[in-house]
C-alpha positions in Angstrom: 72.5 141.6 67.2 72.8 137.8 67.0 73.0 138.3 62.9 75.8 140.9 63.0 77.9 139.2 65.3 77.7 136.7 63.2 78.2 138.7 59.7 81.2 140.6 61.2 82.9 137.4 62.3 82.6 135.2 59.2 82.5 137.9 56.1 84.7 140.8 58.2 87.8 139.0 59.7 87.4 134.9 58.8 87.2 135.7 55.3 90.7 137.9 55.5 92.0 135.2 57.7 90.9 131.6 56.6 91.3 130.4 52.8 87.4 129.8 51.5 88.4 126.3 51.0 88.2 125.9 54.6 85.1 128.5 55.7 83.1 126.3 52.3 84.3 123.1 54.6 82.3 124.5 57.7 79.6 125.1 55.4 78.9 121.6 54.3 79.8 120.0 57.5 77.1 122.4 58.5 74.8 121.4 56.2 74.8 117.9 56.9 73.7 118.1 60.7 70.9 120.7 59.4 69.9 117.5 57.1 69.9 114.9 60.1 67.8 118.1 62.3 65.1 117.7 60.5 64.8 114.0 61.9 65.2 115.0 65.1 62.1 116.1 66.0 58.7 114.6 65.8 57.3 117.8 67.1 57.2 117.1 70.6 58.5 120.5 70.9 55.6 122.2 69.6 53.1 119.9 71.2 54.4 121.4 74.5 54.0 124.9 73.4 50.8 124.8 71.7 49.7 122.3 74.8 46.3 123.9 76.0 46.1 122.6 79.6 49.3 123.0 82.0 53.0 120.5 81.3 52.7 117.7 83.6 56.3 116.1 84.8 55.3 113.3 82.8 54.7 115.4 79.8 58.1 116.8 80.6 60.0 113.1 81.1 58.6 112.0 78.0 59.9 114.5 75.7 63.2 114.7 76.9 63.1 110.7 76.8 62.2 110.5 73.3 63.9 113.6 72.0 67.2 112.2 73.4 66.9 109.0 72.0 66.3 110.4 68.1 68.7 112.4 68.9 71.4 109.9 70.1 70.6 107.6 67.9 71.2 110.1 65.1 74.6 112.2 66.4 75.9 108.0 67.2 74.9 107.5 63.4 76.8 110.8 61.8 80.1 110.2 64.1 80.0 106.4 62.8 79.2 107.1 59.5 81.7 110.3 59.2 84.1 109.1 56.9 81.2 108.0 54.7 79.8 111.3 54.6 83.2 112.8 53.9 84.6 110.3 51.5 81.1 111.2 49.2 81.9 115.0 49.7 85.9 114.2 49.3 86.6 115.8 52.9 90.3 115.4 54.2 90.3 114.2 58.2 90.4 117.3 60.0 86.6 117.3 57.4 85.7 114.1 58.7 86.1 115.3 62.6 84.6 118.7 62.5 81.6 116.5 61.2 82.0 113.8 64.4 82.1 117.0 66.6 79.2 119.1 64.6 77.5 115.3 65.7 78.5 116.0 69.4 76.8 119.6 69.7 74.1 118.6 67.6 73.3 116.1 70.4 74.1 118.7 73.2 71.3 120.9 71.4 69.2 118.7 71.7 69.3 118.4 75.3 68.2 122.4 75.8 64.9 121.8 73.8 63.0 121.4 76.9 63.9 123.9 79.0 63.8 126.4 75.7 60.2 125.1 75.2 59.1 125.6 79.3 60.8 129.2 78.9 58.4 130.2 75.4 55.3 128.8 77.3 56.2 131.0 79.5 56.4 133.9 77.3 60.1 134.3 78.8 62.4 135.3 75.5 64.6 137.2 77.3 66.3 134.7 79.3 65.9 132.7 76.2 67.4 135.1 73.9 70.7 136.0 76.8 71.7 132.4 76.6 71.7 132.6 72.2 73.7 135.4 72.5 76.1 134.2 75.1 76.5 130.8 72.7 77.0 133.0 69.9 80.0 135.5 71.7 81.6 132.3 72.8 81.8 130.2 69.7 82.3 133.6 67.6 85.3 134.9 70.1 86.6 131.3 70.4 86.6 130.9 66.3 88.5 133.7 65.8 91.2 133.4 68.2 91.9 129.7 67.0 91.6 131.0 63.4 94.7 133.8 64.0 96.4 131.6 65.8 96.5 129.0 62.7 94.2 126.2 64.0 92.1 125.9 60.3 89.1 124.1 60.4 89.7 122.4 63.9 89.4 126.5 65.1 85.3 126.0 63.7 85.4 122.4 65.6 86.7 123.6 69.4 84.1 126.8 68.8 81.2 124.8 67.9 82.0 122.5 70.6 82.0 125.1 73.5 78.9 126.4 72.2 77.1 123.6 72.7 78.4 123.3 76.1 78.2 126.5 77.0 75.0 126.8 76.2 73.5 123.4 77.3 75.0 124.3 80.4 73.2 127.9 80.4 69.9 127.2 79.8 69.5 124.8 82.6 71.0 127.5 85.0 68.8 129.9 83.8 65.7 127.7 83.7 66.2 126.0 86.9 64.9 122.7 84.8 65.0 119.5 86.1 64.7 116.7 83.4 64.6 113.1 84.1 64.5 109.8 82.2 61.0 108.4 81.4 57.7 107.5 79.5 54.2 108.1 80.1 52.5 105.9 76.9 49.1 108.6 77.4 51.2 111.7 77.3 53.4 110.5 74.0 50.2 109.5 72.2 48.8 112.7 72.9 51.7 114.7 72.2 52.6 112.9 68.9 49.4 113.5 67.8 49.8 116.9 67.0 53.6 116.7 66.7 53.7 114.4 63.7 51.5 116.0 61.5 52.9 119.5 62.0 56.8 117.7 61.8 55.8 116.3 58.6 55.0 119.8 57.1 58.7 120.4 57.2 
């Protein structure tokens, strides 16, 4: 469902609608913060899944911790470093932004990894899945209402930014999670070691 929504939006009405120019533009904005994702993680996330005995808070606080720092550090890196990036890909200014706000969600992401991780634990997809496809309606109906009413590019850089609102704010509501600040040195040496390796495969 999450695929055709998707197809019927960008191949069915943007591509009638928006000149390609603009849809390639989303593309390799895109395609830059999939670059910096793969950074992102040192595969806390699937040390909490694969994790044999039961999450401890301190298991919990050190992921988020960590995972918002990478992340942070990164999304403060790509909205610095934006005209940098679009200068080497010759991007004109409204380029350059959707790639600061790409930045903005990609950190906002980031923030739903722990709660997504408590949920698969917990063998609960379907929550899971409801919030993915509620993200996906919004920044889909949002896109292509900006896009008829002439808003170009910036109509793929207010969608992608309510997504990541939307859903960050989602998946706590439907989680019930409460994440705090903080670092157990035990719990990150155990976690990392699994999470390294299997980052690295990537």
């Amino acid at each position: 469902l999450l695929r055709t929504i998707s197809f019927v939006s960008l191949n069915l009405i943007l591509a009638r609608v928006l000149p390609v120019e603009t849809i390639g533009l989303f593309n390799l904005a895109n395609g830059v913060i999939t670059f910096f994702a793969y950074f992102s993680d040192v595969g806390l996330a699937a040390s909490l899944i694969q994790k044999k005995s039961a999450v401890t808070e301190s298991d919990i606080k050190t992921v988020f911790s960590i995972q918002s720092l990478i992340v942070g550090v990164l999304s403060l890196l790509i909205i610095i470093f934006a005209p940098n990036i679009g200068g080497f890909y010759q991007l004109n200014n409204e380029g350059v932004w959707l790639i600061r706000i790409l930045g903005i969600g990609f950190f906002l992401s980031s923030l739903k990894v722990v709660p997504a991780v408590l949920l698969e634990r917990e063998l609960r997809f379907r929550p899971l899945v409801t919030v993915e496809l509620i993200e996906t309606l919004v920044f889909n109906s949002l896109l292509i209402y900006l896009a008829l009413n002439n808003y170009g590019i910036w109509s793929f850089s207010w969608a992608a930014l309510a997504r990541g609102i939307v859903g960050t704010i989602l998946i706590y509501l439907v989680t019930r999670t409460r994440v705090r600040l903080g670092f157990d040195r035990l719990s990150a040496k155990q976690l990392l070691q699994f999470g390294v390796p299997f980052q690295l495969n990537s």
